[in-house]
Residue frames relative to the residue before (quaternion, step in Angstrom):
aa qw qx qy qz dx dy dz
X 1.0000 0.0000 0.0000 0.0000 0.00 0.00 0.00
X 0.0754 0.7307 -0.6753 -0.0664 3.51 -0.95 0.90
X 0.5258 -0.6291 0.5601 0.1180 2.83 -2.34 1.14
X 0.0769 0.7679 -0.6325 -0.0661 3.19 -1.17 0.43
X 0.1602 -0.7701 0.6101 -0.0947 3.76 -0.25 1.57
X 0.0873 0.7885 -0.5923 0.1408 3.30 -1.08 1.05
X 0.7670 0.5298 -0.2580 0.2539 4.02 -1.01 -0.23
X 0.5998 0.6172 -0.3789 0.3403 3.34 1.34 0.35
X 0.3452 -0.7405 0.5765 -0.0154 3.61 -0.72 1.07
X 0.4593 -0.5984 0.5862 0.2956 3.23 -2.02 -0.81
X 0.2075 -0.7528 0.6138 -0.1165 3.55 -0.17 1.72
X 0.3200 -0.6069 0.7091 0.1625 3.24 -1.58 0.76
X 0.4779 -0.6836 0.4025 0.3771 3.43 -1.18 0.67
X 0.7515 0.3426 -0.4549 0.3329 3.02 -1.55 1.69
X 0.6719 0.4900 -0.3121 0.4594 2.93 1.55 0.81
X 0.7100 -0.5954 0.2884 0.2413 3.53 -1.26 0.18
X 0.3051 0.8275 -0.4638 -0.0841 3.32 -1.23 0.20
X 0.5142 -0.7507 0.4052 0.0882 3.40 -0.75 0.50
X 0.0364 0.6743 -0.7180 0.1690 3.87 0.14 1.25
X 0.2052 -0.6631 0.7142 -0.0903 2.66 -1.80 1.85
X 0.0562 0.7652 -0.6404 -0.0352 3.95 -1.00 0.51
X 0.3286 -0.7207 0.6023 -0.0991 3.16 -1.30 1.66
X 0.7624 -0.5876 0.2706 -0.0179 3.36 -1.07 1.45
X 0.7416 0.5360 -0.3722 0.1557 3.04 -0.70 -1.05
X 0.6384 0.3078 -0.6537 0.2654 3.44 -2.20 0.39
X 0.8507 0.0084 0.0793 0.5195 3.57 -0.81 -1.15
X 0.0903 0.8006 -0.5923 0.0032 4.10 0.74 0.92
X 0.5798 0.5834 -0.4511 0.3464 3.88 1.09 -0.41
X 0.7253 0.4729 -0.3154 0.3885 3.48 1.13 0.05
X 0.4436 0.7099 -0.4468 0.3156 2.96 1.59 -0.03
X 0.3335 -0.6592 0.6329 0.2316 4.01 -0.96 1.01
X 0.8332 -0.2111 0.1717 0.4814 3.54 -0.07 -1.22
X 0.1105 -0.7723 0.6003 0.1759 4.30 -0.83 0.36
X 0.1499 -0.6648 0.7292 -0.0613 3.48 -1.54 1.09
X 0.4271 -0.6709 0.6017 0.0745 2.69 -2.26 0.31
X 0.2701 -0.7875 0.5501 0.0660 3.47 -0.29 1.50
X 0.1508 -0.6874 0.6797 0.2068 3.91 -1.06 -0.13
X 0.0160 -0.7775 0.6271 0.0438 3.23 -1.33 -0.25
X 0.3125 -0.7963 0.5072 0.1051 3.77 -0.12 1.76
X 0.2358 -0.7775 0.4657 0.3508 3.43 -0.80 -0.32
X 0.5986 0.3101 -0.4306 0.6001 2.73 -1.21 1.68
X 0.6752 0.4191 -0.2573 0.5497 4.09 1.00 -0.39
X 0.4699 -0.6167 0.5164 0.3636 3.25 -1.32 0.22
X 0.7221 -0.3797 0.3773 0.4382 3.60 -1.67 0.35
X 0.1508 0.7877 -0.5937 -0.0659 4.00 -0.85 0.42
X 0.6371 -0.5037 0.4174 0.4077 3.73 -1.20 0.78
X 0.0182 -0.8056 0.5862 0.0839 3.69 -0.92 0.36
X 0.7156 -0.3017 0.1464 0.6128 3.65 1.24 0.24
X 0.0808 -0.7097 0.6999 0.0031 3.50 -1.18 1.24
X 0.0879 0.6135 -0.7818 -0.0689 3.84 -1.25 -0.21
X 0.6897 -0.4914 0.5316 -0.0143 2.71 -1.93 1.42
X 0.1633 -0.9132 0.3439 0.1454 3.58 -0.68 0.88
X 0.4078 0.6188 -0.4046 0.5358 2.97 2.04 0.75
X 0.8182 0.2520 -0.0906 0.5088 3.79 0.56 -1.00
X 0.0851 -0.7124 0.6068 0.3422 3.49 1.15 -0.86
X 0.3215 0.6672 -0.6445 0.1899 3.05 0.09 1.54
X 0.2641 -0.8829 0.3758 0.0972 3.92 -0.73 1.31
X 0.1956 -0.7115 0.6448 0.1993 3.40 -0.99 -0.17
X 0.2099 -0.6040 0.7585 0.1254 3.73 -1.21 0.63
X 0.6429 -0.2268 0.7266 0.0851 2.70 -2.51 0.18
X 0.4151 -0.5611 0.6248 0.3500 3.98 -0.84 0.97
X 0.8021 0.5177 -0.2143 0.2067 3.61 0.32 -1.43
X 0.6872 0.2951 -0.2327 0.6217 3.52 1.46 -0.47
X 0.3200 0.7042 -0.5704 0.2765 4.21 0.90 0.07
X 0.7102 0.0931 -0.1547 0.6804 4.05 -0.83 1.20
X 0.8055 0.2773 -0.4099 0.3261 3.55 -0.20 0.59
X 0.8167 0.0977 -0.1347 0.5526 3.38 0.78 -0.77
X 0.2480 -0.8032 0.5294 0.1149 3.90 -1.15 0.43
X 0.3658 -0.6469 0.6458 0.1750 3.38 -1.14 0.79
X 0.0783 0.5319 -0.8418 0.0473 4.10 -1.56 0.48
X 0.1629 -0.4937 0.8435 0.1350 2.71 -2.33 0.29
X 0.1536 -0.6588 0.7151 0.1758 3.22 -2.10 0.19
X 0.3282 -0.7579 0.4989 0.2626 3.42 -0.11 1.17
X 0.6947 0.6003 -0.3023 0.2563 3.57 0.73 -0.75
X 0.4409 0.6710 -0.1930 0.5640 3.11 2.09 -0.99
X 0.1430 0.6866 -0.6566 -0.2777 3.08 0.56 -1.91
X 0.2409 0.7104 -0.4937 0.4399 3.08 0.50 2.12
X 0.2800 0.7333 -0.5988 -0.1591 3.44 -1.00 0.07
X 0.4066 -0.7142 0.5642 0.0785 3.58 -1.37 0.45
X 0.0352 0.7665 -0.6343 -0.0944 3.54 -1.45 0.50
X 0.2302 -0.7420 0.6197 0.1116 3.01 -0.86 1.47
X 0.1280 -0.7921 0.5968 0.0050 3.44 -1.07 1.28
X 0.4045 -0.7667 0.4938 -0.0681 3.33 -0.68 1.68
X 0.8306 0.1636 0.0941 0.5240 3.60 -1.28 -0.04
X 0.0730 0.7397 -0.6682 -0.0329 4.06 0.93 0.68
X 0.2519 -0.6873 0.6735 0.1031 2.99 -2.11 -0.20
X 0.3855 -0.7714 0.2592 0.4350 3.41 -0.18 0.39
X 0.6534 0.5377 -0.3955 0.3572 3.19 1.41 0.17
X 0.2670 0.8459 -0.3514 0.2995 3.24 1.82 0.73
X 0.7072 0.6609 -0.0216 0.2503 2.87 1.74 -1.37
X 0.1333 0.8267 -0.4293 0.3384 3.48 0.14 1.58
X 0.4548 -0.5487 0.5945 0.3724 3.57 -1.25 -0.12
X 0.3148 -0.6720 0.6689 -0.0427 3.60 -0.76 1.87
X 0.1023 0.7758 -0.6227 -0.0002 3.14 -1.13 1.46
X 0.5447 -0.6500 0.4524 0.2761 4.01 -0.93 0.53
X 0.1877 -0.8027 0.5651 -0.0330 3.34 -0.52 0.58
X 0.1452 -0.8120 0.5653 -0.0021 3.50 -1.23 1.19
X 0.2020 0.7351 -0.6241 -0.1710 3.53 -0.88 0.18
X 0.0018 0.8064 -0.5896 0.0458 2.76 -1.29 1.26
X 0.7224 0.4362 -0.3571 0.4004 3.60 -1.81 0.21
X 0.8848 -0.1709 0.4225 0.0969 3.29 -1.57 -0.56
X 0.7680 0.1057 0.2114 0.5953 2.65 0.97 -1.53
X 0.4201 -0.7855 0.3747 0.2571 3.56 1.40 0.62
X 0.2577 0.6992 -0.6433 0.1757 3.52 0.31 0.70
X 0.6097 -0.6777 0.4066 -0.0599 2.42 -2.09 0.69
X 0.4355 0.7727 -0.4539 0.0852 3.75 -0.29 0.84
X 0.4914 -0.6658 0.5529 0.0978 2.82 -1.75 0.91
X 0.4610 -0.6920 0.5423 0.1203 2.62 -1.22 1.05
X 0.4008 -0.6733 0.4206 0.4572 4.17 -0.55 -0.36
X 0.7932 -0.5256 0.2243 0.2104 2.97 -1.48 0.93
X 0.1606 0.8426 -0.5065 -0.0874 3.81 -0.71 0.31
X 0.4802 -0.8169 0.3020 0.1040 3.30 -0.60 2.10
X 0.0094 -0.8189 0.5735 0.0182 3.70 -0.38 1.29
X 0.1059 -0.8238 0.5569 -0.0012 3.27 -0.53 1.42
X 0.0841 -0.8006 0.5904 -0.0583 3.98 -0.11 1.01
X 0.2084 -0.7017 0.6794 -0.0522 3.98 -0.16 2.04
X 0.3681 -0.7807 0.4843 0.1427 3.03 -1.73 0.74
């Protein structure tokens, strides 16, 4: 499975943006895809995943009512739209796969959301 992650920018705080990740090789194995951050100077943390059978999701306590996760199965896409930024929002956003059997892991490359106050 390869990632492709893409759509992050410089936002002032209270505003929007939209990171899309795109699919491809073996997507029929794909179980569920999320969205990881990473602050600098912090470790990597989960920021919202949804499942690619139900599109059932999970949030982060810290972004819940602000930012949303979709998938498009046709794409074999999914997307997080990220509302109401904060500057402590601001990190390197990475895509996330699980896939196979045996739940492995892949990452996609990084895309760098910087949110100024």
């Amino acid at each position: 499975v390869q990632l492709q992650a893409y759509g992050g920018g410089l936002v002032q705080a209270g505003g929007s943006l939209r990171l899309s990740c795109a699919a491809s090789g073996s997507i029929f194995s794909i179980v569920n895809m999320g969205w990881y951050r990473q602050a600098p100077g912090k470790e990597r943390e989960l920021v919202a995943v949804i499942t690619f059978d139900g599109g059932s999701t999970n949030y982060a306590d810290s972004v819940k009512g602000r930012f949303t996760i979709s998938r498009d199965n046709t794409k074999n896409s999914v997307y997080l739209q990220l509302d109401s930024l904060k500057p402590e929002d601001t990190g390197v956003y990475y895509c996330r796969a699980l896939a196979g059997t045996f739940l492995k892991v892949y990452w996609g490359q990084g895309t760098l959301v910087t949110v100024s106050s």
